[in-house]
Backbone as numpy.savetxt, mean C-alpha at the origin, in Angstrom:
# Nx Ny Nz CAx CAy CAz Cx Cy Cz
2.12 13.59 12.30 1.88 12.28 11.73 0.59 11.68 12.30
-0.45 11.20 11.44 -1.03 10.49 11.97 -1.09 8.80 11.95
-1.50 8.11 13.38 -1.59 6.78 13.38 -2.38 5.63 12.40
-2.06 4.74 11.57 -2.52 4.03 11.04 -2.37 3.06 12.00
-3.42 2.92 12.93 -3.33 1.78 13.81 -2.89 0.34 13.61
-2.08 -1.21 14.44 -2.10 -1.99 13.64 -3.25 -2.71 13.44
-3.54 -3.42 12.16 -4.87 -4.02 11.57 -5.98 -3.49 11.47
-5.70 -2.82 11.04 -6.84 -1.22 10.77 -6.46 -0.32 9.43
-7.25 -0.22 8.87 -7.21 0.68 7.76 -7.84 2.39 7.99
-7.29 3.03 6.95 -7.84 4.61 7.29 -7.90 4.91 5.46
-8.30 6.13 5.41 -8.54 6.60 3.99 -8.29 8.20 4.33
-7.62 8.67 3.02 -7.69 10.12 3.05 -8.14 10.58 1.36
-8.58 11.74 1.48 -9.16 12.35 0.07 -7.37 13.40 0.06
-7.24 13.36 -1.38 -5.98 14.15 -2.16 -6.37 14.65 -3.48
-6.11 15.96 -3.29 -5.98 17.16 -4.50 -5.05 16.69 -5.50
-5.04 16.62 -6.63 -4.11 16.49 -7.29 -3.32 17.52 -7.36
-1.90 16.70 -7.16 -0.62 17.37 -6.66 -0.33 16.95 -5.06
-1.06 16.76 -4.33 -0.65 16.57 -3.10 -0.17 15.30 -2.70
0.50 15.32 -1.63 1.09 13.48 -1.54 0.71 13.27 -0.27
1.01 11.84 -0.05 1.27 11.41 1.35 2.12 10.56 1.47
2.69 10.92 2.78 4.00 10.66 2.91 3.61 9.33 3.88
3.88 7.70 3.72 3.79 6.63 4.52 4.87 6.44 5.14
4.95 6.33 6.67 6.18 5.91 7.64 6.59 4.09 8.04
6.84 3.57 7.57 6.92 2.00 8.16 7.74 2.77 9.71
7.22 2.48 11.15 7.23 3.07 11.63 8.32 2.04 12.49
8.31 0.80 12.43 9.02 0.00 13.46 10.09 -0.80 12.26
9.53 -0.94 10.88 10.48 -1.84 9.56 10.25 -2.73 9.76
8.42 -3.35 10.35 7.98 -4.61 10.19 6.98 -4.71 9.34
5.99 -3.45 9.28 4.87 -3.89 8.51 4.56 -3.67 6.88
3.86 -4.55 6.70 3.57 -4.38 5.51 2.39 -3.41 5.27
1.85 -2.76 4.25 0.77 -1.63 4.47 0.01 -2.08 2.68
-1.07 -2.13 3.11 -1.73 -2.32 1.50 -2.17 -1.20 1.02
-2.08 -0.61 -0.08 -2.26 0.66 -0.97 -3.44 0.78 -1.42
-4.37 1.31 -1.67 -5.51 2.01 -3.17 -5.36 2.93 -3.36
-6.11 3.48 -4.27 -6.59 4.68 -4.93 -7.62 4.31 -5.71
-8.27 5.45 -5.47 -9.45 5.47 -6.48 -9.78 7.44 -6.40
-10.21 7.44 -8.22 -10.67 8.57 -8.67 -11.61 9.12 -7.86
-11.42 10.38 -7.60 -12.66 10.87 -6.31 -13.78 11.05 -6.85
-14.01 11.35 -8.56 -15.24 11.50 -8.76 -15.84 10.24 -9.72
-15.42 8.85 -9.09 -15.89 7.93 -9.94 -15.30 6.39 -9.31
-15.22 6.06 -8.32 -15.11 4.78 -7.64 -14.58 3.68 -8.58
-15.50 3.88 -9.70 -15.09 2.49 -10.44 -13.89 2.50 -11.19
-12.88 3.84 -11.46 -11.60 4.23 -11.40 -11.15 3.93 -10.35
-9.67 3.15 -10.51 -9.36 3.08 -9.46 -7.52 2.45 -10.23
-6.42 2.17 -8.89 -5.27 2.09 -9.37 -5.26 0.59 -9.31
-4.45 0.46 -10.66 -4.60 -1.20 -11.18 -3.22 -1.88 -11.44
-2.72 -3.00 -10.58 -1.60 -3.43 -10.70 -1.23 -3.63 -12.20
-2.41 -4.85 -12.62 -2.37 -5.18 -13.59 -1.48 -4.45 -14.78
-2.15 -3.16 -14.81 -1.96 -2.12 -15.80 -1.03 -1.57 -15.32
-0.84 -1.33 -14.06 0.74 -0.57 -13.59 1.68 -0.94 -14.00
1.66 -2.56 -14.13 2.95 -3.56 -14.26 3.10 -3.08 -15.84
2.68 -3.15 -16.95 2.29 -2.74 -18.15 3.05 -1.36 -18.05
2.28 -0.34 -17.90 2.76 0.72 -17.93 4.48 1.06 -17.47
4.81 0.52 -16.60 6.09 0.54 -15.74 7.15 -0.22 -16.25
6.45 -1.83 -17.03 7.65 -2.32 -17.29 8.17 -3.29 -16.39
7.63 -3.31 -15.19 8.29 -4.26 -14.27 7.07 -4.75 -13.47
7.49 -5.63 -12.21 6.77 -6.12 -11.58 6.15 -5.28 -10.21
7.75 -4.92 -9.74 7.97 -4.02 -8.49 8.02 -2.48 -8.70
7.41 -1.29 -8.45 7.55 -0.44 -8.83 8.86 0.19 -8.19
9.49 1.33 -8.87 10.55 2.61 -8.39 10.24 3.66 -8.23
11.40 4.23 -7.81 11.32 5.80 -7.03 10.89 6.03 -8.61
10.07 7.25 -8.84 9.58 7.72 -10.25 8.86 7.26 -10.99
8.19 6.18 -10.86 7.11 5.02 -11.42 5.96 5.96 -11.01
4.74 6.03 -12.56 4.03 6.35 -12.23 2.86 5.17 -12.49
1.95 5.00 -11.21 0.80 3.95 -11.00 -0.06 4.57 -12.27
-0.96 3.51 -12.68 -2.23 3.54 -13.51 -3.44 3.27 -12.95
-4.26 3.61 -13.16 -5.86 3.32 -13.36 -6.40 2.27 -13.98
-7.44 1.41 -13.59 -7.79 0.94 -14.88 -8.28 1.24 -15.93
-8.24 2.24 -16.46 -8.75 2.95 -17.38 -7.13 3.73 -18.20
-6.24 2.90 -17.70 -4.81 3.04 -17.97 -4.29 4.77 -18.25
-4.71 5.33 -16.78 -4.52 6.67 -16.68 -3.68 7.06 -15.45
-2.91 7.76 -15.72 -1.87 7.94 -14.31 -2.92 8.25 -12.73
-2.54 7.72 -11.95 -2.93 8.06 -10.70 -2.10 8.68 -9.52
-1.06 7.80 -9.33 -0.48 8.27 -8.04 0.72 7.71 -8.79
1.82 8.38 -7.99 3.28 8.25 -8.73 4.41 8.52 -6.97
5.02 6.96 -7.33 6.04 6.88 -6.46 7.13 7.97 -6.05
6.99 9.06 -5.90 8.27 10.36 -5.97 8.90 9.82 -4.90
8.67 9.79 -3.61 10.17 9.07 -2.86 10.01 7.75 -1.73
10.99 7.23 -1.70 11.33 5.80 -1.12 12.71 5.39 -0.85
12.66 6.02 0.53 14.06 5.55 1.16 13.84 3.94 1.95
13.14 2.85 1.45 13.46 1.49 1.75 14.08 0.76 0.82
14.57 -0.60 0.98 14.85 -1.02 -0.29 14.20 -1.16 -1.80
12.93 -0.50 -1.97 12.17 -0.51 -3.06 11.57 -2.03 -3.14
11.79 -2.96 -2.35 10.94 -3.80 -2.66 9.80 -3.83 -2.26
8.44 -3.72 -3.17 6.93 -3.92 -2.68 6.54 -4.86 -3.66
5.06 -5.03 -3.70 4.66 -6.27 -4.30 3.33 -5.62 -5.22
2.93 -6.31 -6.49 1.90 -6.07 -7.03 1.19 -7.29 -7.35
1.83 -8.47 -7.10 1.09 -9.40 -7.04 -0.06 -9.91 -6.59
0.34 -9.89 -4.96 -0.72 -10.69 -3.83 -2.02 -9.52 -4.00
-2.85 -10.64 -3.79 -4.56 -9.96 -3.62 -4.75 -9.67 -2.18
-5.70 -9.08 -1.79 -6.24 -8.10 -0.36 -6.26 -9.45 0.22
-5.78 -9.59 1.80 -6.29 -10.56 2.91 -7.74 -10.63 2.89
-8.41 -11.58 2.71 -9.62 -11.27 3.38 -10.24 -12.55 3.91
-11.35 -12.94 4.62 -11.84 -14.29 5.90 -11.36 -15.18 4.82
-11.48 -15.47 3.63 -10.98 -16.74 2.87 -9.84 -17.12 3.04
-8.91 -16.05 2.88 -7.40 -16.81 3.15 -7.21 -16.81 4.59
-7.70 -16.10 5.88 -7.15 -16.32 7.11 -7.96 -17.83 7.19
-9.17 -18.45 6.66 -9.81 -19.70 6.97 -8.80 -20.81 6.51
-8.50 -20.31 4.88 -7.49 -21.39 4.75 -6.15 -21.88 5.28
-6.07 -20.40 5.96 -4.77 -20.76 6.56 -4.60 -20.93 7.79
-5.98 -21.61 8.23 -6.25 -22.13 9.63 -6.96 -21.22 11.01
-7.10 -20.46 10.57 -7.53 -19.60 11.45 -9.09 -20.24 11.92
-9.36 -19.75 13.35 -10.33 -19.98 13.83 -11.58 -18.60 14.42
-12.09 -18.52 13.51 -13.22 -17.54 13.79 -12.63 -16.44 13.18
-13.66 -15.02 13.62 -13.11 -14.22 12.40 -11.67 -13.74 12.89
-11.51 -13.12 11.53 -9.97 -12.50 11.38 -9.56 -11.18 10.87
-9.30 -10.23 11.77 -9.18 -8.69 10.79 -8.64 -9.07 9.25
-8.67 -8.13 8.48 -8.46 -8.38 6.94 -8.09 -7.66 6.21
-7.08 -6.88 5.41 -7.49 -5.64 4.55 -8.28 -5.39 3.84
-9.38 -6.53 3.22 -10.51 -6.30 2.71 -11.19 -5.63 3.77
-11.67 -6.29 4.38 -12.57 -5.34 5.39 -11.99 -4.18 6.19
-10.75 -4.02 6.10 -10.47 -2.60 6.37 -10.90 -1.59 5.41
-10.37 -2.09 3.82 -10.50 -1.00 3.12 -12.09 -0.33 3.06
-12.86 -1.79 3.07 -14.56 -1.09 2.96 -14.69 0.12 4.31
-14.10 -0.28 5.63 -14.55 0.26 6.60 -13.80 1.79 6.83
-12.45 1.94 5.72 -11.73 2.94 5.73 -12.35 4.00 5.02
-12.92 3.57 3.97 -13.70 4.02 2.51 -14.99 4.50 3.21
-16.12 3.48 4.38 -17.18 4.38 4.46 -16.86 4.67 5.32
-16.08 5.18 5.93 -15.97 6.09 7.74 -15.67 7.73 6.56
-15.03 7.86 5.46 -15.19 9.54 4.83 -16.52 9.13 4.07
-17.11 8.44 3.84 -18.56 8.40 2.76 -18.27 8.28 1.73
-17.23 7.06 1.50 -16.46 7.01 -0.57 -17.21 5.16 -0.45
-17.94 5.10 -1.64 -18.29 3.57 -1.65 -17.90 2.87 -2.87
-16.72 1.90 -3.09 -16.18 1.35 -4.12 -17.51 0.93 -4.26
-16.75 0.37 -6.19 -17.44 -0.82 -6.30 -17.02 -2.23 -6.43
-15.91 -2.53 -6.28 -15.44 -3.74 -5.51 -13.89 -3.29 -4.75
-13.18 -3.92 -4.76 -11.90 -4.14 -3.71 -10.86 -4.41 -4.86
-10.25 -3.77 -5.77 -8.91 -4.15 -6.15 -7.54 -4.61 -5.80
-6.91 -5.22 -6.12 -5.35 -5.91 -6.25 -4.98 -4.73 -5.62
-4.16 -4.51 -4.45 -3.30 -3.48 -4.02 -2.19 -3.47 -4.06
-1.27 -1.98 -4.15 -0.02 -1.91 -4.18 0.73 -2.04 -2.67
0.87 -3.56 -2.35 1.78 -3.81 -1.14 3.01 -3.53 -0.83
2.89 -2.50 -0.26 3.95 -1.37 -0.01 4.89 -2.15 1.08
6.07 -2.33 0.91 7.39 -2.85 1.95 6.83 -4.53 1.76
6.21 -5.31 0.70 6.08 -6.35 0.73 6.45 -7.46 0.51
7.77 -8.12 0.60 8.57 -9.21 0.49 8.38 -10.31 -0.34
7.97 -10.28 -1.29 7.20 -11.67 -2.56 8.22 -11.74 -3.68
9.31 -12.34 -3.25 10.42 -12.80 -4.20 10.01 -14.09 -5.11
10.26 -14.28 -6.19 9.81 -14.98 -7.36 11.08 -15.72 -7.67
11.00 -16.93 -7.58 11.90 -17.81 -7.68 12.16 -18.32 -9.54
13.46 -18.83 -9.80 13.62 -19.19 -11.37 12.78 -19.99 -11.91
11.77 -20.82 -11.27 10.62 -21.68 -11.60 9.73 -21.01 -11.53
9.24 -19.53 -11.09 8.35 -19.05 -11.29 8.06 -18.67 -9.61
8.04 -19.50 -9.17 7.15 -19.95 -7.79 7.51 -18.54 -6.66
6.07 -18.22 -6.03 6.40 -16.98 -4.77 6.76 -17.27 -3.66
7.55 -16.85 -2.83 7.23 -16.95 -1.60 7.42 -15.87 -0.54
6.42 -15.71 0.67 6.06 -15.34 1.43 6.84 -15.01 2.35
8.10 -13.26 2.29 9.69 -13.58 3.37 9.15 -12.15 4.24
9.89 -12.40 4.91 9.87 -10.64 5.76 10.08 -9.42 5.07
9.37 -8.11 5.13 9.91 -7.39 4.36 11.31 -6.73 4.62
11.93 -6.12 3.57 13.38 -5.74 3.92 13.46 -4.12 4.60
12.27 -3.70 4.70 12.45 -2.42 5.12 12.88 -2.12 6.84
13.24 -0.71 6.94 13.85 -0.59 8.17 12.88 0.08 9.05
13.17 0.52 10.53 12.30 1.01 11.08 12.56 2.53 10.59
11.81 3.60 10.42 11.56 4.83 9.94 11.60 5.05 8.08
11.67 3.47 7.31 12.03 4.01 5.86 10.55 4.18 5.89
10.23 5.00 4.38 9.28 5.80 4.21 9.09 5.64 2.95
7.85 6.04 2.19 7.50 6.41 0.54 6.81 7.43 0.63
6.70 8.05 -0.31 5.58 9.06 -0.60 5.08 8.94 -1.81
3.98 9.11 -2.23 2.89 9.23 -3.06 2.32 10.44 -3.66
2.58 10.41 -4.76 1.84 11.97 -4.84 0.50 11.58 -6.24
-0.45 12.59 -5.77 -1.94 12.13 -6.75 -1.77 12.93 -7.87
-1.89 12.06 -9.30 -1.89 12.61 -10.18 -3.06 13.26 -11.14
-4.63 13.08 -10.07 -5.47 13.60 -9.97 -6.28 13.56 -8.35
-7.63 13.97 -8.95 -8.09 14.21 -7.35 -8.41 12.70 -7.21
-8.02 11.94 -5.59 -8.22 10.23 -5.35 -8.34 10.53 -3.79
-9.22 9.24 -3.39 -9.02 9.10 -2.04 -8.21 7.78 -2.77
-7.16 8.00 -1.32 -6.09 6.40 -1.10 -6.34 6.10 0.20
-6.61 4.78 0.28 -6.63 4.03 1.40 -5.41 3.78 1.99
-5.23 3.01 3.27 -4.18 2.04 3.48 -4.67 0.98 4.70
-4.21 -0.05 4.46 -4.11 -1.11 6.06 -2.88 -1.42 5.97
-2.74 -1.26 7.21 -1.90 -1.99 8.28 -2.25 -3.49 8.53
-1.59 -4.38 7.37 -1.73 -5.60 7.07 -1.89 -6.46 8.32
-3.15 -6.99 8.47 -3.20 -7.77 9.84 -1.96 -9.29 9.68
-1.97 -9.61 9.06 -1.61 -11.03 8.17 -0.30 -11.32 9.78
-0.72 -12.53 10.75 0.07 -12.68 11.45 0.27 -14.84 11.38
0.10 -15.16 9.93 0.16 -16.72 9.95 1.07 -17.10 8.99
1.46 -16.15 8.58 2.92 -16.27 7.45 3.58 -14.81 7.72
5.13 -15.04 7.62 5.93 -14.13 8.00 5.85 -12.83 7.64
5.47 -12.32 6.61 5.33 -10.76 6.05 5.35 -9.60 6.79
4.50 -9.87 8.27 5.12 -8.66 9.04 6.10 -8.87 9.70
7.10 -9.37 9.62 8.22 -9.62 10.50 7.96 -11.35 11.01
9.44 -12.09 10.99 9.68 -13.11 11.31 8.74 -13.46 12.76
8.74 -12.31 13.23 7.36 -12.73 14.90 6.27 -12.56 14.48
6.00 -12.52 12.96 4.23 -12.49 12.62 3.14 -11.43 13.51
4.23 -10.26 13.76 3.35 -9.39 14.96 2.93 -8.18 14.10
1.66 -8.14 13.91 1.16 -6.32 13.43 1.75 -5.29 14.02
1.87 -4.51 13.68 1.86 -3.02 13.82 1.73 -2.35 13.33
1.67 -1.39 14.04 1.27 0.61 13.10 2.33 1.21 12.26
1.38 1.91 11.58 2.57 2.58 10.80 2.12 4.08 11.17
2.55 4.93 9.95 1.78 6.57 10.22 2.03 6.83 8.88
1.21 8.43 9.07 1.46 8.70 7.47 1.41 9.88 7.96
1.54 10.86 7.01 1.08 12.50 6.64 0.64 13.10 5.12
-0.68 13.94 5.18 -0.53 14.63 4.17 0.65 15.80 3.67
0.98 15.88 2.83 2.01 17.19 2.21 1.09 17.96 1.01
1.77 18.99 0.82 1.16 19.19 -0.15 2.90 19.58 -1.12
3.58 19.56 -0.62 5.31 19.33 -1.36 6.38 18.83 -0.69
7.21 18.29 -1.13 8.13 17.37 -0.65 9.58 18.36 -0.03
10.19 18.23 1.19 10.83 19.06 1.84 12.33 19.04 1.21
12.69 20.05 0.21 13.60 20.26 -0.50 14.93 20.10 0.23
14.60 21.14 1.17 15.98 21.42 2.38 16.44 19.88 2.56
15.32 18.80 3.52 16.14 17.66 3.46 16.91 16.82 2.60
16.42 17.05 1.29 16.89 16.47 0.62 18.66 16.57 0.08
18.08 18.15 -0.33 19.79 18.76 -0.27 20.42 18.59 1.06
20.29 18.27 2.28 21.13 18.26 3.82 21.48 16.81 3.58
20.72 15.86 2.73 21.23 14.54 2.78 22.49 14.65 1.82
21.91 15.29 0.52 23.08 15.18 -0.80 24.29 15.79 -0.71
């Protein structure tokens, strides 16, 4: 496994067909998602259009993500948390830690993802809506969001698999001024791994 440090982003390049497997490692943090087409940046995975495609707000085990170019990308194959994530909320970045009082700068998943993206040499061309993986944004009968802990546990997991060739990002959501990483507003790490197939044996040892 490798470390997705907390408030830090990383990026990996994926073959289509291959997945990665994300660990919520403690069942506090929240982790922000991309993808983008490896041979074209300005492809990339689009809530917007996911929600469309899917039918819902929150994606499921078997949901496959879109592009904006409303083309499959990455597809949810497994998720032992409660399936709640978010497609709503936009990337953290210095605007909302300012508004929300912060003093001087503030890690961000915006600026993770740029710094995740050029540490392999991939350069978007802007920062899309991410798929906030273990992200707690319950929608009330008036419409209205709010901001709860996520429900996941320590070791639940998702995996991802690319439905072409993509680098996917992730951060390790710094966000410590509203509850989302846990009621103590404390970051942490998560981990991940590449696969290139999903481990059959466990599955049948669970069933």
């Amino acid at each position: 496994m490798i470390e997705l440090p907390a408030r830090a982003g990383r990026a990996v390049r994926l073959r289509a067909g291959q997945m990665v497997k994300l660990v919520n490692t403690h069942g506090t943090q929240v982790v922000d998602c991309w993808a983008f087409m490896a041979d074209d940046p300005s492809e990339f995975m689009s809530m917007e259009h996911s929600r469309v495609g899917i039918g819902r707000v929150n994606p499921r085990r078997g949901d496959v993500l879109l592009s904006n170019h409303r083309r499959p990308i990455l597809n949810l194959v497994e998720d032992t948390s409660p399936g709640v994530h978010d497609t709503l909320i936009a990337a953290c970045d210095r605007y909302r830690y300012e508004q929300l009082g912060a003093k001087g700068p503030h890690a961000n998943c915006t600026d993770n993802l740029r710094e995740a993206l050029r540490e392999i040499g991939f350069a978007p061309s802007e920062t899309p809506a991410p798929l906030n993986l273990f992200m707690n944004i319950p929608i009330g009968a008036d419409g209205a969001v709010r901001f709860e802990p996520t429900l996941a546990k320590a070791g639940d997991f998702v995996t991802l698999r690319a439905e072409r060739d993509v680098v996917v990002a992730f951060s390790a959501c710094p966000q410590d001024m509203v509850p989302i990483n846990g009621r103590d507003m404390v970051p942490r790490e998560a981990h991940y791994q590449v696969l290139d197939q999903i481990d059959r044996g466990r599955d049948e040892r669970r069933g």
